[in-house]
N, C-alpha and C positions, 0 to 999 in steps of 0.2 A: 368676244366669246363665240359671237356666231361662227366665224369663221376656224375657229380651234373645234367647234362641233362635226360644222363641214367637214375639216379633215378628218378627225375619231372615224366618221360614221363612213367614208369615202375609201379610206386607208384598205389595199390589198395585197396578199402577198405576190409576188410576180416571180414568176417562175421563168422567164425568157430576157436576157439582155443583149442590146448592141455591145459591142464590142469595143467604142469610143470610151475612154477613162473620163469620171465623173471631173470639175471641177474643185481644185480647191478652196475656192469660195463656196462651196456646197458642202463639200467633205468638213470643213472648218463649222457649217451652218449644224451637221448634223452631231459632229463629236461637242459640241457645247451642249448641246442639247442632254448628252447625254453625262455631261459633268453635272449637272443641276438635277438628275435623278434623286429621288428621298432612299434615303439609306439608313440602316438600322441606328438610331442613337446619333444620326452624323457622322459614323465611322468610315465611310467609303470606301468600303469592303474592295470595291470591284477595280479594275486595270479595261484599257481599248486597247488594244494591239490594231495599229490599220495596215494592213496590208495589200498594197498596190502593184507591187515588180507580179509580174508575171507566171516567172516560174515558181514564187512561193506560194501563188494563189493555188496553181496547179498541183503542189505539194498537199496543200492541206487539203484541195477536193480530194486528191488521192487516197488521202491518208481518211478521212471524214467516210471514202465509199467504202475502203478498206473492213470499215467498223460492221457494215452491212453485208458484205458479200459480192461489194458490185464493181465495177469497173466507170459506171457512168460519171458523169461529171454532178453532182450533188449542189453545185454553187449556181449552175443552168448559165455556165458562161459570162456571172458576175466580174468585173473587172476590177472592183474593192471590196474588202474583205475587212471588217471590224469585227478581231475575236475579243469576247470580251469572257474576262477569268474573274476570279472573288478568290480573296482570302480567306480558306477553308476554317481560320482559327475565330473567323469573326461569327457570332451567332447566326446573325442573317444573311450572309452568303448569299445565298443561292437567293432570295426574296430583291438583297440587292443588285445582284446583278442582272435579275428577271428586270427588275424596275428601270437599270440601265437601257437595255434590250427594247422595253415596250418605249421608252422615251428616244431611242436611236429610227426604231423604224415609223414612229407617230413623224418624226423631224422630216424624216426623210421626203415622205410622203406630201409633209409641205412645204419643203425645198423642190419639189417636181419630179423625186426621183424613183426610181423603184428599189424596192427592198423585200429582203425574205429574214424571217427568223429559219436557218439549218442547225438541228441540233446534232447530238454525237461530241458536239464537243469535250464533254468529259470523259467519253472513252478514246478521245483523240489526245487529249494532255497529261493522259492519266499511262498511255502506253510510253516505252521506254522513247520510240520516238518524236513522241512529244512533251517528255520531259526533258529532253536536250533541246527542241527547239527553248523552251521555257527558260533553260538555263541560257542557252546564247541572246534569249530578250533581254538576260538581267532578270528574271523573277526564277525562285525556286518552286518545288513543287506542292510548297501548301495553298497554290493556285490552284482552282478546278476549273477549267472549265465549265461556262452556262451557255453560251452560244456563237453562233460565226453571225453576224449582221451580215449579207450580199447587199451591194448596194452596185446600181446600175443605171443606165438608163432604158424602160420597158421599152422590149421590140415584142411589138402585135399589139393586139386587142387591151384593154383593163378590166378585166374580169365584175361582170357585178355580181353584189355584194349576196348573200343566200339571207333568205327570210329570215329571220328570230325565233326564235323555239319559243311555243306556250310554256308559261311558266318559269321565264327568265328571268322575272323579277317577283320575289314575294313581299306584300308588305305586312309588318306585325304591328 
């Protein structure tokens, strides 16, 4: 338990990656991770898309800056990509796919690697060109998008972590 504390409390988002492709022995460490996410009733609302080739990572930063007005690279040069989508028809959706999310970059984090929660993904699967990616994955569009997982390995610093805010916890 200590050690699952250590990482909650240690765990940052990274905004900067090498450019070297993560491990599938790590990539494997983190997508289980995020199978054993609690989901609404056991339904398992949510789908991982990982996405590794290159030019579709670049497609979907594209498409993700698109949603903003930007031209930047939004993924900060992440080399995998796990998009993860929920089944719009299932109540908790969006809770379970949130639950996916916190348990893909908690993993990550203690597999060594760095990770970012990017959102926009719903105005990314939700646009016509990303309901054609969705149809070429094999899912249709009662998919919504809840996030893209970056995963990497951090170049620079680890950022520590900002104080707690008073009154983050109440008890009654």
């Amino acid at each position: 338990m200590r050690e699952t504390l250590k990482d909650l409390k240690t765990r940052r988002s990274i905004r900067a990656y090498k450019p070297e492709q993560i491990t599938e022995e790590e990539l494997n460490q983190v997508l289980e991770a995020g199978l054993y996410a609690p989901t609404g009733m056991g339904r398992q609302s949510p789908v991982m898309v990982v996405v590794q080739d290159p030019d579709m990572v670049k497609k979907l930063s594209a498409m993700n800056a698109a949603v903003m007005g930007l031209s930047s690279d939004p993924f900060y040069g992440a080399p995998t990509v796990i998009v993860v989508l929920a089944d719009s028809t299932i109540p908790t959706y969006r809770e379970d796919g949130s639950l996916v999310m916190g348990n893909l970059l908690n993993a990550a984090h203690a597999a060594g690697l760095g990770s970012c929660w990017i959102h926009r993904a719903r105005e990314v699967f939700s646009s016509e060109e990303g309901k054609a990616l969705l149809k070429e994955w094999g899912l249709d569009d009662r998919y919504e998008g809840i996030g893209h997982c970056i995963l990497g390995y951090a170049d620079g610093e680890y950022p520590e972590a900002k104080p707690r805010k008073e009154g983050y916890i109440i008890r009654v």
